[in-house]
N, C-alpha and C positions, 0 to 999 in steps of 0.2 A: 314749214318748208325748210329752215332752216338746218330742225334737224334728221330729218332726212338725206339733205345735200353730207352731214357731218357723219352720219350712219355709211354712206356710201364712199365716202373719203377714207373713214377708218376701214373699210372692207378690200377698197382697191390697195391701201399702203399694205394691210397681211397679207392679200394676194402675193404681193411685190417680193415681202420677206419671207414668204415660203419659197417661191421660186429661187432667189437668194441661195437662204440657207441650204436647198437641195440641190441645187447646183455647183454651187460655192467650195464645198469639201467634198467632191469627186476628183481621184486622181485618172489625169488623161495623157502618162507619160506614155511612150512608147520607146523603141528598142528597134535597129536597123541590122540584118541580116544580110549579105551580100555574096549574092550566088556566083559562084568558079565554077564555069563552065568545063570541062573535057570532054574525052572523049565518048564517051555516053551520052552526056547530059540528062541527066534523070533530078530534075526539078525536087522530088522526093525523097532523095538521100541527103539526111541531116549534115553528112561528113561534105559536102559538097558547098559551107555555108562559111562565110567567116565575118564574125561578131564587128561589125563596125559603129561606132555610137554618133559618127559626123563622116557620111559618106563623101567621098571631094572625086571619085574616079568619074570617068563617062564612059557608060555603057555601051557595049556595039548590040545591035540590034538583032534580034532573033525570038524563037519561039521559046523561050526561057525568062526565066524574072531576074531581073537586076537587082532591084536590093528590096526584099520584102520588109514592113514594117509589120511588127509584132508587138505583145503587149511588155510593158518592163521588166516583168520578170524572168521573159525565153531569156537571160543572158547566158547560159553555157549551153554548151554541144548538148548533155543530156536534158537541159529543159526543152531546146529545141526540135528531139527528135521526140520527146512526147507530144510537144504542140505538134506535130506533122504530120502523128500518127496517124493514120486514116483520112488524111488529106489526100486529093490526087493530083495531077498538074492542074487542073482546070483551078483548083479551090487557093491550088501556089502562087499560079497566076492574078488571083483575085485578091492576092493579100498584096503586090506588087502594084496593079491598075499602071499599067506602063510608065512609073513612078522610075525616073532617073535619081543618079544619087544625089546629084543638085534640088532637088525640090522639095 
């Protein structure tokens, strides 16, 4: 009985340390992009974006994204207009989730 209970102890602790170790060394930084509205507004144009790494503004409300998070590495204009590529507003909006720069 006893080893049993000790069989099943040692199986739950490497369960543990598998979840550990594969979770443990995952990077989950992110990167904040903050959309300048004008005249247009086309959510879609990369040039339309400015690199902020600690957003402090407050949003005015509209059919456009406030500050999209992306992953670490969008930091310049041209890694960002590759991430965009073939995104449309709907997929801009989604990277956004009506995400103020406060949050």
């Amino acid at each position: 009985m006893l080893k049993k209970f000790n069989l099943g102890l040692v199986a739950l602790l490497l369960g543990f340390g598998l979840v550990f170790t594969q979770s443990a060394f995952t990077t989950r930084f992110s990167t904040f992009w903050a959309y300048q509205p004008d005249g247009d507004n086309d959510p879609t144009d990369y040039q339309k974006y400015e690199h902020t790494s600690t957003p402090s503004e407050l949003c005015a409300p509209g059919d456009y994204p406030c500050v999209i998070e992306v992953p670490n590495g969008v930091n310049t204009p041209e890694a960002l207009e590759t991430f965009l590529d073939g995104k449309d507003t709907e997929d801009i909006l989604a990277l956004s989730s009506g995400r103020t720069p406060e949050q």
